[in-house]
Every structure is written in structure tokens, then in C-alpha cells.
C-alpha positions in Angstrom: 192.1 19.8 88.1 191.3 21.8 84.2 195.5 22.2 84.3 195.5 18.2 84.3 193.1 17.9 81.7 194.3 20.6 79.5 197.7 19.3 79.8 197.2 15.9 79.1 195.4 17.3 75.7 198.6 19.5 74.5 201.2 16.9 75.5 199.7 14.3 74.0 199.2 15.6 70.5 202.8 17.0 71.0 204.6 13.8 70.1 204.4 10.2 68.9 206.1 6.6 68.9 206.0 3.2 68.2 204.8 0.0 70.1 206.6 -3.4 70.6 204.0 -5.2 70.1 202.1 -7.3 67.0 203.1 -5.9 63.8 201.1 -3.5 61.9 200.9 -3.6 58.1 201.4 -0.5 56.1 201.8 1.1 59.8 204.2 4.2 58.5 204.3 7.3 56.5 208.1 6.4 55.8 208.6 3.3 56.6 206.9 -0.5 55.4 207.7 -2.2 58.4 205.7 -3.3 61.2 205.3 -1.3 64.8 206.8 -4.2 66.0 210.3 -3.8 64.5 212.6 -1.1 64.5 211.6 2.2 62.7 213.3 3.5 60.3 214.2 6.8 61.0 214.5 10.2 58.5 218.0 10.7 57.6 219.1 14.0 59.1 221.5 16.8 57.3 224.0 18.2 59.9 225.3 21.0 58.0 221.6 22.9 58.7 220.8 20.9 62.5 221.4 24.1 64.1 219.2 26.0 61.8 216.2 23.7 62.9 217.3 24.3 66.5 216.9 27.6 66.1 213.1 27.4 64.4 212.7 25.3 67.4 213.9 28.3 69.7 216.6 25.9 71.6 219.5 27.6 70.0 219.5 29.2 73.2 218.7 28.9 76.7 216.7 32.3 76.5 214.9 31.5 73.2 211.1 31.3 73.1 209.2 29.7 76.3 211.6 26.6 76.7 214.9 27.0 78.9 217.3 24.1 79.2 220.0 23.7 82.0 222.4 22.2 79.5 222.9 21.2 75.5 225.1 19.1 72.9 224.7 19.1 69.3 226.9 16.3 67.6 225.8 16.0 63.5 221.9 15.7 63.2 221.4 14.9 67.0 220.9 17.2 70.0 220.7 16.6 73.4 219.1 19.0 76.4 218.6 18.6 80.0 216.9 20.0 83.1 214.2 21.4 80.6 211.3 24.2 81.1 208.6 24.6 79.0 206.6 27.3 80.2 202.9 28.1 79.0 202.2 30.8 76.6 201.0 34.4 78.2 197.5 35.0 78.3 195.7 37.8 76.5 193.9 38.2 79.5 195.3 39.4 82.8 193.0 38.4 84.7 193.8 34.7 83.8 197.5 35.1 84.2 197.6 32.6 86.6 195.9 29.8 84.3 198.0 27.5 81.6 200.3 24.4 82.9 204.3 24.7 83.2 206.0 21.3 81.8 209.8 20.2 83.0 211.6 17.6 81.6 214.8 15.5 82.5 215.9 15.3 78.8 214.9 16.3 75.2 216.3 14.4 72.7 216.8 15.2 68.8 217.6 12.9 65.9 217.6 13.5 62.3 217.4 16.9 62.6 217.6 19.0 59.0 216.1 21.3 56.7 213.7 18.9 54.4 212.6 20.5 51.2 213.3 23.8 53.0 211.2 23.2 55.8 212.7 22.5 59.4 212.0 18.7 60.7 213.4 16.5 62.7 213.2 12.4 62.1 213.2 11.5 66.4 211.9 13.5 69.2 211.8 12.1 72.9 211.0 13.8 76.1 211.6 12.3 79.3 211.1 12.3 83.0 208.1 14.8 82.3 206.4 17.1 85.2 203.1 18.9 85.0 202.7 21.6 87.1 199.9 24.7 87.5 200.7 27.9 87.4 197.9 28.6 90.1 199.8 27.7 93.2 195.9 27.1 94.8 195.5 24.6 91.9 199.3 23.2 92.0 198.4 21.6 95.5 195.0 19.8 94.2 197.1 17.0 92.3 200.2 16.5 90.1 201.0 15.0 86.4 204.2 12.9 85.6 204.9 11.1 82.6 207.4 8.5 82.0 208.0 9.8 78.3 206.9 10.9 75.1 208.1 9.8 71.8 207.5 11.4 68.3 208.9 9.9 65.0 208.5 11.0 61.2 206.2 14.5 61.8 205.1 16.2 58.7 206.7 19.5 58.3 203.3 21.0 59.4 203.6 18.9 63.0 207.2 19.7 63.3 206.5 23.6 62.4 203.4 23.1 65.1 205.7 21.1 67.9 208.3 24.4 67.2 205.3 26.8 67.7 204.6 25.1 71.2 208.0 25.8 72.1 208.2 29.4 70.5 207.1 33.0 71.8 203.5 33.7 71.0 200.5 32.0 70.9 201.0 28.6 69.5 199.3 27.5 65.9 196.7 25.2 65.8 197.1 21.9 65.2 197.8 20.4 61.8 194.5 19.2 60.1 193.4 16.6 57.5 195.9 15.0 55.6 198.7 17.8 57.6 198.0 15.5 60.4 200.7 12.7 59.9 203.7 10.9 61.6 205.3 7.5 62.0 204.2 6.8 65.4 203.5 8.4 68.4 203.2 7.5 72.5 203.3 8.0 75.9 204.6 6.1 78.2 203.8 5.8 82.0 201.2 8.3 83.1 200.7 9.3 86.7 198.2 11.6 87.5 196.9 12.2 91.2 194.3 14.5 92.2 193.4 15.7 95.9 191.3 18.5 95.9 190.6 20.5 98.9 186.7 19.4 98.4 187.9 15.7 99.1 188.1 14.5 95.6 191.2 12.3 95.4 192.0 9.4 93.3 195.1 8.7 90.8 195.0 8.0 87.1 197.4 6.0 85.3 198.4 4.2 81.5 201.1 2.5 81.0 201.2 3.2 77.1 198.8 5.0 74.7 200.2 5.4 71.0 199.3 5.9 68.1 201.2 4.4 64.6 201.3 5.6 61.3 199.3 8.6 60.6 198.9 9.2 57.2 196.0 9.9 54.4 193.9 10.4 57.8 193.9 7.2 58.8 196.0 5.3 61.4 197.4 2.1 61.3 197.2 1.3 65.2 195.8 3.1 68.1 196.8 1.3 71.0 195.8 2.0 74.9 197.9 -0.4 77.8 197.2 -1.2 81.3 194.9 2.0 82.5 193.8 2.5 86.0 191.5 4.5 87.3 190.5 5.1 90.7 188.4 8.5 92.3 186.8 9.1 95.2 183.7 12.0 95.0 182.7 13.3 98.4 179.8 15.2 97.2 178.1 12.1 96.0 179.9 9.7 98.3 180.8 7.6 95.7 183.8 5.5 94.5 184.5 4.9 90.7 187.5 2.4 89.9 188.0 1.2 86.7 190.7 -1.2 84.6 191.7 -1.6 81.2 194.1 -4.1 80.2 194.5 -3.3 76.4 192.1 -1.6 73.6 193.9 -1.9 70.2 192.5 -0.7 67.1 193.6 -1.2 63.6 192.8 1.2 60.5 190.9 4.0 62.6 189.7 6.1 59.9 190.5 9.4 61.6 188.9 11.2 58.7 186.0 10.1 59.6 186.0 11.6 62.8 188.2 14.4 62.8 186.4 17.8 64.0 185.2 20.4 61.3 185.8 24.5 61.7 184.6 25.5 65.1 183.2 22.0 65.9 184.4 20.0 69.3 186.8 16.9 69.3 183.8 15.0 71.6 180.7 16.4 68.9 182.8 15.5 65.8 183.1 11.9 67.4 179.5 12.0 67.6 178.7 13.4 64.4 181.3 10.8 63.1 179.3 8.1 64.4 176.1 9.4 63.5 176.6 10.7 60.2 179.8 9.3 59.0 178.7 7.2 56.3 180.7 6.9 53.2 177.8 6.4 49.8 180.9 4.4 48.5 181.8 2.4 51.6 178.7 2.3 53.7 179.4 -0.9 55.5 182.7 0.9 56.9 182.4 1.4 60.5 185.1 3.9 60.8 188.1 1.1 61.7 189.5 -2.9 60.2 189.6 -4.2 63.7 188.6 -3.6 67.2 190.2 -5.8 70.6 189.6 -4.6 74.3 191.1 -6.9 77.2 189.9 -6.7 80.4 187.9 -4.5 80.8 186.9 -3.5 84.6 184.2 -1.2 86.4 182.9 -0.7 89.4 181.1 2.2 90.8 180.1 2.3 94.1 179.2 -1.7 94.4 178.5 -2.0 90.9 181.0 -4.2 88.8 180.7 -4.7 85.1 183.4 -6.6 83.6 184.1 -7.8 80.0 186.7 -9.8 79.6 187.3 -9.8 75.9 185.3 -7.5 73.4 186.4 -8.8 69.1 185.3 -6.7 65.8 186.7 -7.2 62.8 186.2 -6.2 59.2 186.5 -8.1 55.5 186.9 -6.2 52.8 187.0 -6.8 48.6 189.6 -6.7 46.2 188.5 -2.9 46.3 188.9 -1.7 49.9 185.5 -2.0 50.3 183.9 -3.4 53.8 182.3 -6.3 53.1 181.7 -8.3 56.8 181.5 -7.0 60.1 181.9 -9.3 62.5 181.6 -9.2 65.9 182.5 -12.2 68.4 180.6 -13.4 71.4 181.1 -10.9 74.1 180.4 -11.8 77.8 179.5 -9.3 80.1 179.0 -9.3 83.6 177.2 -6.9 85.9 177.3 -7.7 89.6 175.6 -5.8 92.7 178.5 -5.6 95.6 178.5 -3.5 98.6 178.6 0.2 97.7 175.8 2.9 97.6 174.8 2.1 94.4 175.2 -1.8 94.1 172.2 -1.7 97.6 170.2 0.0 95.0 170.9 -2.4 92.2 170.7 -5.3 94.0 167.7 -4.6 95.3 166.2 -4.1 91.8 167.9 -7.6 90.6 166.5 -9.4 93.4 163.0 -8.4 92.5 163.7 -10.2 89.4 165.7 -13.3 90.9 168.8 -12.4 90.1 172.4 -12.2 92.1 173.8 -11.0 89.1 173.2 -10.3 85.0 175.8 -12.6 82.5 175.2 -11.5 78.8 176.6 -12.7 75.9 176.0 -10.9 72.5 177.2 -11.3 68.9 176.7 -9.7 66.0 178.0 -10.5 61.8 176.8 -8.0 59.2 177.6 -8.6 55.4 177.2 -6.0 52.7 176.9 -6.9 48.6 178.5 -3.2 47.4 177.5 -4.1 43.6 173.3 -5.5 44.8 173.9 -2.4 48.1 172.7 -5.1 50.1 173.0 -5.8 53.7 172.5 -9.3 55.0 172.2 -9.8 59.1 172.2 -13.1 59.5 169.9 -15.1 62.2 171.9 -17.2 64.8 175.1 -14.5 64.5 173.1 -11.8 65.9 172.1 -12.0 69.0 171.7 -11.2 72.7 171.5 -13.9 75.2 170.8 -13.8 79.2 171.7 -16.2 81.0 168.4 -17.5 82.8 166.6 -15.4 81.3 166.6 -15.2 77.5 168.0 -15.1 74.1 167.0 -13.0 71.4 168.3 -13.4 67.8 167.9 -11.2 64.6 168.2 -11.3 61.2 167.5 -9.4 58.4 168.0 -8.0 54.5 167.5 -4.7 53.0 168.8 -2.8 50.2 169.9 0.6 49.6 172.8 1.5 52.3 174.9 3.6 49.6 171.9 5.0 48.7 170.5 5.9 51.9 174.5 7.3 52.8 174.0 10.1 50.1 170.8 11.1 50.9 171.5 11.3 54.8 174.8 13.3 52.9 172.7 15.8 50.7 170.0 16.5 53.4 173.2 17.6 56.2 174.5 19.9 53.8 171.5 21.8 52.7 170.0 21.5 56.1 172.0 20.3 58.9 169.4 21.6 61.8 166.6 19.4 60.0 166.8 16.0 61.4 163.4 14.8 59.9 164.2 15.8 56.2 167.3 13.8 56.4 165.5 11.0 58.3 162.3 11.2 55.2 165.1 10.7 52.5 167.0 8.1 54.1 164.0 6.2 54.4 162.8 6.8 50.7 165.9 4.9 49.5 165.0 2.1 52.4 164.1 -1.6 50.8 163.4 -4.4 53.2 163.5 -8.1 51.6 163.3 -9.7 54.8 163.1 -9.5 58.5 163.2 -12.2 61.8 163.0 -12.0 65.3 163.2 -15.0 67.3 162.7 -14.4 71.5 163.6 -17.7 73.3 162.7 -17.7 77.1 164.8 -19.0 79.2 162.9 -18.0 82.5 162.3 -14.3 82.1 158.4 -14.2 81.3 158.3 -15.4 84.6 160.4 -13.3 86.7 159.0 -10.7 85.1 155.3 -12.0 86.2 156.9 -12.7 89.5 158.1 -9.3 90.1 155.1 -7.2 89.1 152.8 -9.4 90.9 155.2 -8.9 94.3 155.3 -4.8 93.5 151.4 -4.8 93.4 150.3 -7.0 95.4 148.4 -9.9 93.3 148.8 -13.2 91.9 151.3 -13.6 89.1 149.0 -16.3 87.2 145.9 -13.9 87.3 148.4 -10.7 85.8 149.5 -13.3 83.3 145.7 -14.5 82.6 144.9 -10.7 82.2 148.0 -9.8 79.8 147.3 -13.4 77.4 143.4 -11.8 77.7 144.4 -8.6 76.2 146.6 -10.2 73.7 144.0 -12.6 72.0 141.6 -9.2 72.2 144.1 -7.6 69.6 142.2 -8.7 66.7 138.7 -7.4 68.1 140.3 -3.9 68.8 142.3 -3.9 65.0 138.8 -4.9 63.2 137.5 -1.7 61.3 140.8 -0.3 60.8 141.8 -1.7 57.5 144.3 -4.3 59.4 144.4 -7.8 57.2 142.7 -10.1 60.5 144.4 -13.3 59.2 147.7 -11.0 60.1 146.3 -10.1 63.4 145.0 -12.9 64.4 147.8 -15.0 63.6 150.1 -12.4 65.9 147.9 -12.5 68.8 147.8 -16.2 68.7 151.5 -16.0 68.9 151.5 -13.2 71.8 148.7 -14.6 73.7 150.3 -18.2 73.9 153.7 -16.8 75.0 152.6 -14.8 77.6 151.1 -18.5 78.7 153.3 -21.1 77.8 156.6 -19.3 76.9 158.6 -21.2 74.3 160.5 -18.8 71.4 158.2 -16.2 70.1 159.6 -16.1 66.4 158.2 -13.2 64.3 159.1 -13.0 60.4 158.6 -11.0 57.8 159.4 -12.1 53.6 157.4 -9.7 51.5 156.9 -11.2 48.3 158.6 -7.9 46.4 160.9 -5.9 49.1 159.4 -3.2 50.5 160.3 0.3 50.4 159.6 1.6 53.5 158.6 5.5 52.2 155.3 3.2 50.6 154.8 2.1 54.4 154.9 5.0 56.2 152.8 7.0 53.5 150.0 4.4 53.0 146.7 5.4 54.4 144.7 2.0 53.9 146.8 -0.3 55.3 144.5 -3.6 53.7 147.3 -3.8 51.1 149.5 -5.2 54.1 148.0 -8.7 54.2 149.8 -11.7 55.6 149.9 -13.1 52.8 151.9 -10.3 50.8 154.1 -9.7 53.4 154.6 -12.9 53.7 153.9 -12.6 57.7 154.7 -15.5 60.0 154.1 -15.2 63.8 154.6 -18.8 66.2 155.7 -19.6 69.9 157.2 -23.2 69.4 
């Protein structure tokens, strides 16, 4: 199914339009209004409209690789039906048979005109879309429909790249960088089916993806509606379905993730993730705000499902991020009948379960003028239900300056992954750090299930384990280790293992500490309790 794929990938970067839904500030390139009202639309200039139809090769039936069964120009709009977009020829013929054909009922123009000498168009709309291979072999393994597809406000570089799709030749590459911009952008109802002659078969649909003001590299709203997804692999005997009722995210920061020269969409997302931090923003996670609905999977008898998934971000009078805050987040993971939920469920029922409910939560706050993060304990956490809850918290200092040293290191030596993770490190201060485990049932099942696996009693493993524990200062004596610190954490260790309660572990240093002294001290009797202001209970 590569003509699918591939033609998903070229259709939708060839067009964009708005949504109906909540408004989005600052949403347009042209306009001020929300995605929710109407758009307002490029004026058009119909004394050069057929000019731009002819960059466009649809000032005739025979022009380029589209055809058209029939057309109407009337002022700056233009009308076509029974369309045929053909794929470009390929350089080699031994692959004459690969690329994806594309018919349409109807392409519609509006606000068509030469702006600042450069052929544009302020409306584009394709409708009634079929995908179909050239292979005839690979024409009968599925098929691709979509409802429509909606562009609005291109830049002259995306109209001039649209006309390239639709001209003779190889086509240009898509705009880049700050090139990259439009009003808004979407497809609407996708329907794709695959039924391979292997046995593969499922069907893949959206309802809407769009995308809404592109401009300066960064988009106001991505948007993703009702997806389904549903395949059947016969080589694996497996079934994957999965739901989505709505993701919707606000300020992506496409910069941020936008491929470099030669580098793949999919490794640029990566690297984006990875390496994206700005030394002037460094609290920025790439986007303002963040909601998934409904979100559904089950593979083979094992369902996860999320409900609701909430991150936002605060910024200061400066546009920097500030807060990141995530809401509680439930998620379920459930062992049903499939070939894969057997083997789950077996494993959870080792430990007592039917199922896994999670809940997790996170709120991260930066000071941009102290470059100090504060994770705060009791709005960090992860929590199982029956089993435990573990919260976090912690302040250190030097995220900008960390960014441009993780920044200097990938440009003189992208391949080193050490160097840059030595001088990120060097500009690494922690002030403080807790942990705070809560047990809620899990230090037994976990004694429960390794005693059933091996054989013994679980109170004799658990003896053994709190044995080994309160042995920990024995086996640190002689090695420099402060034994008021050790003892104090094997005390801790040794009566959790016993008598779980929460195993709280905290660390204030009296001055922060960089961590480049900590990983280059030899004699570590510097690092008393005291100094480091070391704390270890199980209350």
C-alpha cells in the first residue's frame, strides 16, 4: 500500500482550510480573526486570472499533468470538473509503473491574480477526491478517497509549488522555513481501505485534519477529528484498532521541528524533541497548548484508553514560557481476549491485577531572569491505583545555559553525544531534590509474585531483601561514603521493604550543586549528610 502512503503525504501538504470550531487568536497570515469565523479571503484581480491559470497549466485541457472534463472562468474565480491529475514520469523506466493518479469531481478557484508579480490564488478546494495506483497489481490491494481538501492564503512560494504539482516536470520541493505559510489548511473525510493479497485488510479514516495559520513557522492550530483505525495482520495474527476523538494543538512551533537539508520529516521530529531547546526560551516545549479526547487502543486484547490528555503553557510579558502544566491524566490498560491480552493478563495476574488505572500529573515553572526551574512536589506525580503513588519535586538552575552548550557541542560535533552530554552537565546546578514513594499495595504484590515464580515464602524474600538493605552501610564503609548518610538511607530502605509506608528521599544542599563537581570528585567524604542536607524516612 506505499501508493497510499505516499499519496496521503503529497495531498496533504497540497492544500489547506479552516475549522469551525473554538477560535484561534492571531490564527492567520492575512487575517485577525478566529478559525472559528469566516476567513477573510485575498482579493483577486480578474484582468490577469487567466494568466495564473495558465502558470497553473489549466488554461487548457492538454496543459501539464492535469486534464479537466470541463471549465468556467467568471472574474477571479474558476471552476473545473471531472478532473485528472496524473503523477509526474519517472526518470527511471523500470519504475514506470510506481506514483499515484488523483481524480477529482471539482477544482475550485477564488481570488485568483498576479500579487506583486507572482501568480496566487486567495481559495483553492478540491473535491470528491480518488486515489488510485498506477500499478494495476497494487490498484486492487486498497483504495484512497477524500471528501475534500481546502487551501486558503498560500504564499506565492506554496502557490508556485501547488502549480509545479500540477505542471510538466518534476515537481519543486516543498516551500521551507518561513516560505512555508498559509491561512489554513484541511482535509476533510478520509477513507482509506487496504486488502492486500497477503490478507492484510483494514480501513483508515479522519474526519478532519487541518492546520490554521502558518506563518513565521509557527502554527496557530493543528487540529486532528474523529480517526479510526482498524487492520488486520495475518502474518502475526494480530488485530490493531484504534480511536481518536480529537487532538488539538495550539502554537506548534513548526520551526522547531521542521527537517534540515537531507534530514527525514520522522528524525527532525526527533531531533526536535531531543535537541530543540531555545538558550532564550528553554522552558518552551515546542507548542502553548496540547488537548487529546478519547483516545482508544486495542491490540490484539490489549486496550489502553485515555480519556482526556491537558498541557498548557504560561508565558511573561515577553513571550517567554514560564509554566508548563499538565493536568491529571488517567489511563487505563486492560487485558481482553486477543493473542496478546492472554499474554498480558497472565503477567498482571501474577501481580493481582485485572487491570492497570494510572493517573499522572505534571507542573513545571521556569524564573527566565534566576534560569531556574522549579518542579513542584504534589503536582508531579504518578499514581497506581492499588499499588502506588510516586511524587517529585525538584529545583536546579542553569536551563538557558545548559540549551547553549547542548547548542555549541551539536554544531562542532553532532556524532559526539558524550561531549554535548559533559557540557550540559557543567552548566547543571541542583538546589534541591524529593522523591516521595507511597505504597498503596505494591511492595507486596511484588513480594507475592516473585515468591510464586520461585517457589518460596514471600516473608523470607522480604526478610532477605530488608537484610541486604540494613547491610548497605557495612559494604559502603572504606569507600569514603559519609556512614551517617548511609546509614540513615538503609534505615529508610530496610524499613520499607518491612513495613511499607512512603519512602520519602530528599536532597537540600546547603549551596546548590553543580553536578560537573559530582561526577568529577574522587573522594566522595565531601558528600556528608549534613552538607547535602540528606534526609531519607518511611513514615
Amino acid at each position: 500500500m506505499k501508493y497510499l502512503l505516499t499519496g496521503v503525504a503529497a495531498i496533504a501538504m497540497l492544500t489547506a482550510c479552516g475549522d469551525k470550531d473554538k477560535p484561534v487568536k492571531g490564527a492567520g497570515a492575512e487575517y485577525a480573526s478566529s478559525a472559528g469565523t469566516d476567513v477573510k479571503l485575498r482579493k483577486g484581480d480578474p484582468a490577469t486570472a487567466a494568466q495564473v491559470l495558465s502558470v497553473l497549466s489549466l488554461d487548457s485541457s492538454e496543459s501539464g499533468r492535469i486534464a479537466f472534463g470541463s471549465s468556467k472562468l467568471d472574474g477571479a474565480k474558476a471552476v473545473f470538473t471531472d478532473v485528472t491529475l496524473t503523477a509526474p514520469d519517472s526518470e527511471d523506466d523500470e519504475d514506470d509503473q510506481d506514483g499515484t493518479n488523483v481524480t477529482a469531481g471539482k477544482l475550485e478557484f477564488e481570488g485568483l491574480g498576479m500579487i506583486d508579480g507572482k501568480a496566487n490564488f486567495s481559495r483553492m478546494v478540491m473535491s470528491d477526491i480518488v486515489m488510485t495506483a498506477i500499478d494495476p497489481e497494487e490498484s486492487e490491494d486498497g483504495s484512497g478517497a477524500i471528501k475534500s481538501i481546502e487551501l486558503v492564503n498560500p504564499s506565492p512560494e506554496v502557490a508556485a509549488w501547488v502549480a509545479s504539482l500540477f505542471g510538466e516536470g518534476e515537481p519543486m520541493d516543498m516551500p521551507e522555513g518561513d516560505a512555508l505559510s498559509f491561512d489554513l489548511w484541511s482535509m476533510n473525510g478520509l477513507d482509506f481501505k487496504v486488502d492486500d493479497d497477503d490478507g492484510s485488510n483494514g480501513n483508515f479514516l479522519i474526519d478532519k485534519v487541518s492546520v490554521s495559520g502558518l506563518k513565521d513557522q509557527k502554527a496557530a492550530q493543528m487540529l486532528l477529528k474523529d480517526m479510526k483505525f482498524d487492520l488486520y495482520d495475518p502474518s502475526e495474527d494480530m488485530d490493531m484498532k484504534a480511536t481518536i476523538g480529537n487532538i488539538d494543538i495550539r502554537g506548534f512551533d513548526w520551526g522547531m521541528f521542521m527537517p534540515e537539508e537531507g534530514e527525514k520529516l520522522e528524525d527532525s521530529f526527533e531531533s526536535g524533541f531531543m535537541a530543540g531547546l531555545n538558550a532564550n526560551d528553554p522552558a518552551n516545549p515546542g507548542y502553548d497548548s496540547i488537548n487529546i479526547k478519547d483516545f482508544d487502543v486495542d491490540a490484539s486484547g490489549v486496550t489502553f484508553d485515555m480519556p482526556k490528555m491537558v498541557s498548557k503553557v504560561s508565558k511573561d510579558k515577553q513571550g517567554r514560557a514560564v509554566k508548563v502544566t499538565t493536568e491529571p491524566v488517567k489511563m487505563t490498560l486492560t487485558a481482553g481476549e486477543g493473542k496478546l491480552g492472554e499474554q498480558l493478563g497472565a503477567q498482571l495476574a501474577t501481580l493481582g491485577y485485572e487491570k492497570l488505572e494510572l493517573t499522572m500529573a505534571g507542573e513545571q515553572t521556569y524564573d527566565p531572569d534566576a534560569d531556574i526551574v522549579t518542579i513542584a512536589k504534589g503536582k508531579n506525580y504518578w499514581e497506581l491505583k492499588d499499588g502506588f503513588r510516586l511524587d517529585f519535586g525538584a529545583k536546579y538552575g542553569g536551563a538557558a545555559a545548559m540549551a547553549e552548550s547542548q547548542a555549541a557541542e551539536m554544531e562542532a560535533d553532532p556524532q559526539d553525544p558524550s561531549a554535548m552530554f559533559d557540557a550540559m552537565m557543567e552548566k547543571l546546578t541542583v538546589h534541591s531534590f524529593e522523591l516521595a514513594l507511597d505504597d498503596d499495595g505494591i511492595v507486596n504484590r511484588a513480594f507475592n509474585a516473585y515468591a510464586a515464580q520461585s517457589g518460596e515464602d514471600p516473608q523470607q524474600v522480604r526478610n532477605q531483601m530488608a537484610g541486604m538493605m540494613a547491610m548497605l552501610p557495612m559494604m559502603a564503609s572504606g569507600s569514603g561514603i559519609d556512614m551517617e548518610l548511609a546509614t540513615e538511607a538503609s534505615t529508610a530502605l530496610s524499613s520499607f521493604i518491612t513495613d511499607p509506608k512512603t519512602l520519602t528521599i530528599t536532597i537540600k544542599p546547603k549551596t546548590p550543586l553543580k553536578m560537573s563537581t559530582l561526577a568529577e570528585m574522587e573522594d566522595p567524604s565531601a558528600l556528608t549528610k549534613e552538607s547535602l542536607g540528606f534526609s531519607a524516612t518511611n513514615k
